[in-house]
C-alpha positions in Angstrom: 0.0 0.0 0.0 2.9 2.3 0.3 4.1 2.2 -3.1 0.7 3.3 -4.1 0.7 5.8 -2.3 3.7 7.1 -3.2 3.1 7.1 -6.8 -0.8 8.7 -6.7 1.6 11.6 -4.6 4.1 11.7 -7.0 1.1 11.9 -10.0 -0.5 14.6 -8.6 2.6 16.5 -8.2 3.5 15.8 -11.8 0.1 17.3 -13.1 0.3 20.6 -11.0 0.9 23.3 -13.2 3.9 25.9 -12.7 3.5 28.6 -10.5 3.2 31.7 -12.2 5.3 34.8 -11.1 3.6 37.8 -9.0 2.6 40.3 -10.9 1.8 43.9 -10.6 -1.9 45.1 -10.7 -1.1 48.6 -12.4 1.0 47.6 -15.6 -0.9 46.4 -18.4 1.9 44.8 -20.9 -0.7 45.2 -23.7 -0.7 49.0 -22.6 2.8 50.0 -22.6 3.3 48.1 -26.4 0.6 50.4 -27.3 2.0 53.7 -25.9 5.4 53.0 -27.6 3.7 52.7 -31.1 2.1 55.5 -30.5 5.2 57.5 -29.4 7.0 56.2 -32.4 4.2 57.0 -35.0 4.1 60.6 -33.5 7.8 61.3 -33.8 7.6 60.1 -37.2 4.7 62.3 -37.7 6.8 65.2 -36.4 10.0 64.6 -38.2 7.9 64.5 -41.9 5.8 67.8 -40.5 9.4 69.1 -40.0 10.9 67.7 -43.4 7.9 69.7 -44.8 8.0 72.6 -42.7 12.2 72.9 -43.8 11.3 72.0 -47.3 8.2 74.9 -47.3 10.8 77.4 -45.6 13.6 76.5 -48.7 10.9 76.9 -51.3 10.0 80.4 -49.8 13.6 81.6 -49.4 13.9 80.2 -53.3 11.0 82.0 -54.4 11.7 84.8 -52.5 15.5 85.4 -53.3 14.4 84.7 -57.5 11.5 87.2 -57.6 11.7 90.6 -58.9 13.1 93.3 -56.3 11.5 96.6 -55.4 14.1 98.9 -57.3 12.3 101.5 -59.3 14.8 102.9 -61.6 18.8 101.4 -62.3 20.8 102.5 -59.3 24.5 102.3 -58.5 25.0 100.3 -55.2 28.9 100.2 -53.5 30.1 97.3 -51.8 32.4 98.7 -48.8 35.9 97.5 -47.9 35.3 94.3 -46.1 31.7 94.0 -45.8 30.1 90.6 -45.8 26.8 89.5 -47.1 25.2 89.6 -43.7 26.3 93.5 -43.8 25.1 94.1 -47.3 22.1 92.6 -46.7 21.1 95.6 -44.5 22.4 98.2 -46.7 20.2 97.1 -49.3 17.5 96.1 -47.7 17.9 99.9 -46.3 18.4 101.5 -49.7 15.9 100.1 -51.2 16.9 97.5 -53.7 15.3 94.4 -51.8 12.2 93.8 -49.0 13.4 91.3 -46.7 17.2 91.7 -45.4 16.7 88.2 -43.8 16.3 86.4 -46.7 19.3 87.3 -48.3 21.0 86.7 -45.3 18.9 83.0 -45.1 20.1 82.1 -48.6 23.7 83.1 -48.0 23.9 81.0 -44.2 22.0 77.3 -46.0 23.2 77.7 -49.8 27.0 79.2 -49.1 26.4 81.9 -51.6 28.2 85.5 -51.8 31.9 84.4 -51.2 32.9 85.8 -54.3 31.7 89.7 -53.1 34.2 92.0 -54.7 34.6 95.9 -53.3 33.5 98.3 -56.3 30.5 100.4 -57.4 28.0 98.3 -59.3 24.8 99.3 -61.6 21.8 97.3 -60.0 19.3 97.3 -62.7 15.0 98.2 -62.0 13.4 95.2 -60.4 17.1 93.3 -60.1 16.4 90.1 -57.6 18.2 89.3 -55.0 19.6 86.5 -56.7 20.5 88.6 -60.3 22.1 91.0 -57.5 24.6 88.6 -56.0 25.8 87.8 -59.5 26.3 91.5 -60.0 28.0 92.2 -56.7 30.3 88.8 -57.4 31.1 89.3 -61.1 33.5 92.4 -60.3 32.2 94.6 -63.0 31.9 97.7 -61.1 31.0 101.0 -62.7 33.6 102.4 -65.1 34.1 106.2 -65.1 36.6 107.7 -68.4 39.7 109.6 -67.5 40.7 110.8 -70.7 44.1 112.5 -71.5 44.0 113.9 -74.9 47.2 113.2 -77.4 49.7 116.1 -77.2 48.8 117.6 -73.5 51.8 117.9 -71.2 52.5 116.0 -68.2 51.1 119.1 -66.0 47.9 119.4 -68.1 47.2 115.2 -67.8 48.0 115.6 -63.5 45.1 118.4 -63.8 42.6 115.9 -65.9 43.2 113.6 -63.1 42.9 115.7 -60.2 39.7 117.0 -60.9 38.1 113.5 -61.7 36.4 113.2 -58.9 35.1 110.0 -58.7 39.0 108.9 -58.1 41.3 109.1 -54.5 43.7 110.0 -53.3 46.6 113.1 -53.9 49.0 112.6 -56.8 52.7 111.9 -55.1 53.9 111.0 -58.5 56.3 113.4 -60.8 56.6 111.6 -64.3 58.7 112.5 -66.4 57.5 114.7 -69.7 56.4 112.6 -72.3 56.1 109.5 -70.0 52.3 109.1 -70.2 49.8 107.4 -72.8 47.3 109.8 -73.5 44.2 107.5 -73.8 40.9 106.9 -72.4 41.0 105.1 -69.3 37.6 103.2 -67.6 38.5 103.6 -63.8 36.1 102.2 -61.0 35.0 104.7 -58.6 37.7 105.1 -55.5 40.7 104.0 -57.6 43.6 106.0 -56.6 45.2 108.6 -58.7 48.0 107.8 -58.4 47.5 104.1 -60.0 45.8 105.9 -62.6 49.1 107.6 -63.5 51.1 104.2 -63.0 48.7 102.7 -65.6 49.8 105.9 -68.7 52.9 104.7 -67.4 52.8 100.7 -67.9 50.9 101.4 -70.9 53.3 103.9 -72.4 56.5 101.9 -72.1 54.9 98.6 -73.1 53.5 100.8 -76.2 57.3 102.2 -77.2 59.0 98.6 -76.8 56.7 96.5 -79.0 56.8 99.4 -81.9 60.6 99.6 -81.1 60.9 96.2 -81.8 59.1 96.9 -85.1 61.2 99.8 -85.8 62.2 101.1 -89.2 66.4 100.4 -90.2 68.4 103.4 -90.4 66.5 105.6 -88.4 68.1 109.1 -86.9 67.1 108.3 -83.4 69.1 105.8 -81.4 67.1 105.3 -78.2 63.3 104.8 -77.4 63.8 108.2 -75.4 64.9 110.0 -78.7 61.7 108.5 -80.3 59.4 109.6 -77.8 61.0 113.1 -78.1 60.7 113.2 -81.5 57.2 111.7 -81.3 56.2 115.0 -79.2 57.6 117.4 -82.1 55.3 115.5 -84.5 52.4 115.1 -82.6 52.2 118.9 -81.3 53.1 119.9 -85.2 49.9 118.1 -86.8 46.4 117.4 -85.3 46.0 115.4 -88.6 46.3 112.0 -88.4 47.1 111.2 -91.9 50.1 113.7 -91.6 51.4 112.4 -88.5 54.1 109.9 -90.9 54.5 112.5 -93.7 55.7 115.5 -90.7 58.0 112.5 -88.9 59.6 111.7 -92.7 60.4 115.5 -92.7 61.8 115.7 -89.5 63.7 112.4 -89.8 65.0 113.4 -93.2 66.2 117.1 -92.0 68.0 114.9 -88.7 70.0 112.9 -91.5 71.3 116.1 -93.2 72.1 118.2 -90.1 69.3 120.0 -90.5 67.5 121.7 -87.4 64.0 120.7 -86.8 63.0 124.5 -86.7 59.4 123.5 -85.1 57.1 126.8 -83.2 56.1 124.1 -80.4 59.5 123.7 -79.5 59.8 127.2 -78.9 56.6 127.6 -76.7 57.9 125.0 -74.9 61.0 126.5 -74.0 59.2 129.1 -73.0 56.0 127.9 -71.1 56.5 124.7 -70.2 53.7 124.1 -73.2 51.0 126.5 -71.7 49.4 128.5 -74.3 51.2 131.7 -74.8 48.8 134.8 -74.1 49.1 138.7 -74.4 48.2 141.1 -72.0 44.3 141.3 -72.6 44.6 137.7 -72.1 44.0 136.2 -75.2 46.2 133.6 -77.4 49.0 134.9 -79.1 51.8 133.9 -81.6 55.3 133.8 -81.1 57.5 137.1 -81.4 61.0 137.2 -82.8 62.8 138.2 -79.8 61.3 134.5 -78.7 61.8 132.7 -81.2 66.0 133.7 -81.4 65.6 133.5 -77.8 68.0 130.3 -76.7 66.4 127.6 -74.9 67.1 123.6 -74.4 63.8 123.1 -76.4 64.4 125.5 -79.0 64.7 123.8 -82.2 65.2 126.8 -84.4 68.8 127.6 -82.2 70.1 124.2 -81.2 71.1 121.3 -83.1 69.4 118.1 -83.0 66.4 116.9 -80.6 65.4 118.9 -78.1 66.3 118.0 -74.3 62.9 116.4 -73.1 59.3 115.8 -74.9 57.4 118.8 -75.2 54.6 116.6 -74.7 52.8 113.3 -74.0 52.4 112.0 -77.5 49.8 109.4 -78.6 50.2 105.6 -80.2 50.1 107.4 -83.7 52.3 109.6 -83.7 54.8 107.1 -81.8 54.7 104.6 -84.6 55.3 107.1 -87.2 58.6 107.9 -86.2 59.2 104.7 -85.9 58.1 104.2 -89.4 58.4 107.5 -91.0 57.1 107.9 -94.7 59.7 107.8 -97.2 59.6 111.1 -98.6 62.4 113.9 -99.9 60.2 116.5 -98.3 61.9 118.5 -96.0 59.5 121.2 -95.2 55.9 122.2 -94.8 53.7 124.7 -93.6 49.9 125.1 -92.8 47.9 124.9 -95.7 44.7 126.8 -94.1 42.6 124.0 -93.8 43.7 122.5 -91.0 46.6 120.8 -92.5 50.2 121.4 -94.0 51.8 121.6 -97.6 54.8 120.0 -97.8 57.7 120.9 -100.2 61.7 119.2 -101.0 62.8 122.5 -101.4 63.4 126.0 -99.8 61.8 127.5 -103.1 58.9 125.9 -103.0 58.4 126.2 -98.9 59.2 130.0 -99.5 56.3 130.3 -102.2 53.6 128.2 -99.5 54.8 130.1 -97.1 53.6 133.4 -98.7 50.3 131.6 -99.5 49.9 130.6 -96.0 51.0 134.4 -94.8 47.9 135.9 -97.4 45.7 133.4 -95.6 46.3 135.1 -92.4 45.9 138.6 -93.7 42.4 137.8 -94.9 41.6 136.4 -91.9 42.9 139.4 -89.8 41.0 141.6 -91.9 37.6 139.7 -91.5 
């Protein structure tokens, strides 16, 4: 009877069923899955309603920064000396030329725009956008003013010219020497200096006389680049036609073969004036007298032999290259013909006869 008993005990243990941890009354494990799917599908909700939201705010800044700005009429804005796109946002939101300051500023902080921003004066056009005006303000094409220096002015006239242009800076320090400068037209940006202005005639005038140098006519009277430019000043002070300009420097080259003096009126002015127009005592232009004109000077080509000592002038790129190719002529004199331009003659007959036709010119006009 014991073994029976023992196994119905050890049955009935073997059928009870495992006892089931403690567990806490307030959780709900079917609760807590649901809170965490709904915490997760909410963030995701939030993150695409921000994707959106950054999306909408790029489209807006797009839109914004492409559409036509509020500028009326073209108007010149300047970029200042270290100024960022932050900075010029303001200044144009302030003058005018966009709405929104913050936009600009937007743009330039998510799309790294405006790191090309060069210093100058730029022409913003009517209704430029913001986007058309960062291309503007980064393409360095700034606002060109001329500074133009005429052929045959001295070196003191061309420093006036540029001292009174005054959309340049700065005092002139430089001295160049006469005949040192290209006259030319020269585009300057507003606040360029005046004295790299006059570096620039300089550059440009030296480059000029080397590459036509290079090119130069054989057998040529003047030894030096200097001698030419002298030379050059003679012609180009002699004749303001420029189909003349190689006839007069065949002349003058032909008379420096030979030993002949130059015998040119600038020459004398100059020696006298420094090239300043001579006047008489009511103030008005005058001619040369004879006590001037036997008067000595270094520039006096009707008492000294050869070239005078300096330029007399600034000549041009024309009158350069025809001394450096001079026409072959056996002229060796001319006069003003009363139209503007000279006659030219071999001989001192034939000067003498256009000079008396030149000298009944001026009578009639005198007597007008």
């Amino acid at each position: 009877m014991s073994s029976k008993k023992t196994f119905s005990q050890s049955s009935k243990t073997a059928k009870r069923a495992p006892e089931k941890p403690a567990q806490n009354p307030n959780q709900s494990p079917v609760k807590k899955t649901s809170l965490f799917k709904r915490l997760i599908g909410l963030s995701f909700i939030l993150i695409i309603l921000a994707v959106i939201a950054v999306f909408a705010g790029l489209s807006y800044i797009k839109n914004s920064y492409e559409k036509p700005g509020p500028l009326a009429v073209d108007t010149a804005f300047t970029v200042p000396s270290g100024a960022g796109l932050s900075r010029l946002s303001s200044l144009l939101e302030t003058g005018g030329f966009i709405e929104n300051g913050t936009i600009l500023r937007a743009k330039a902080r998510f799309m790294d725009i405006g790191g090309d921003i060069k210093v100058g004066e730029y022409n913003i056009p009517a209704g430029a956008s913001m986007a058309e005006i960062v291309n503007i303000i980064s393409s360095g094409k700034t606002i060109l003013y001329p500074v133009t220096a005429p052929e045959g002015l001295t070196t003191a006239q061309i420093l006036r010219i540029i001292a009174a242009s005054d959309h340049l800076s700065g005092d002139i320090s430089l001295s160049p020497p006469e005949g040192s400068l290209l006259p030319e037209t020269y585009m300057t940006p507003r606040g360029m200096s005046r004295d790299a202005v006059i570096r620039k005639m300089m550059s440009d005038q030296t480059a000029l006389i080397k590459r036509l140098w290079e090119a130069r006519q054989e057998g040529l009277p003047v030894k030096t680049k200097e001698e030419a430019i002298i030379l050059a000043s003679v012609v180009e002070k002699e004749t303001g036609v420029g189909g003349e300009r190689a006839e007069v420097a065949g002349v003058f080259t032909n008379r420096l073969r030979r030993g002949m003096r130059l015998q040119s009126d600038p020459t004398i002015i100059y020696g006298i004036s420094k090239g300043e127009i001579l006047t008489g005592r009511d103030g008005r232009q005058r001619g040369l007298r004879r006590s001037e004109i036997d008067r000595k000077t270094d520039w006096n080509t009707y008492q000294i032999d050869g070239l005078p000592k300096t330029a007399i002038c600034n000549p041009g790129a024309d009158a350069l290259a025809a001394v450096l190719n001079p026409a072959k002529t056996n002229n060796l004199y001319f006069v003003a013909d009363g139209t503007g331009g000279h006659v030219f003659s071999p001989t001192l007959a034939g000067h003498n006869a256009n000079v008396a036709k030149w000298r009944k010119i001026e009578r009639e006009r005198r007597g007008r």
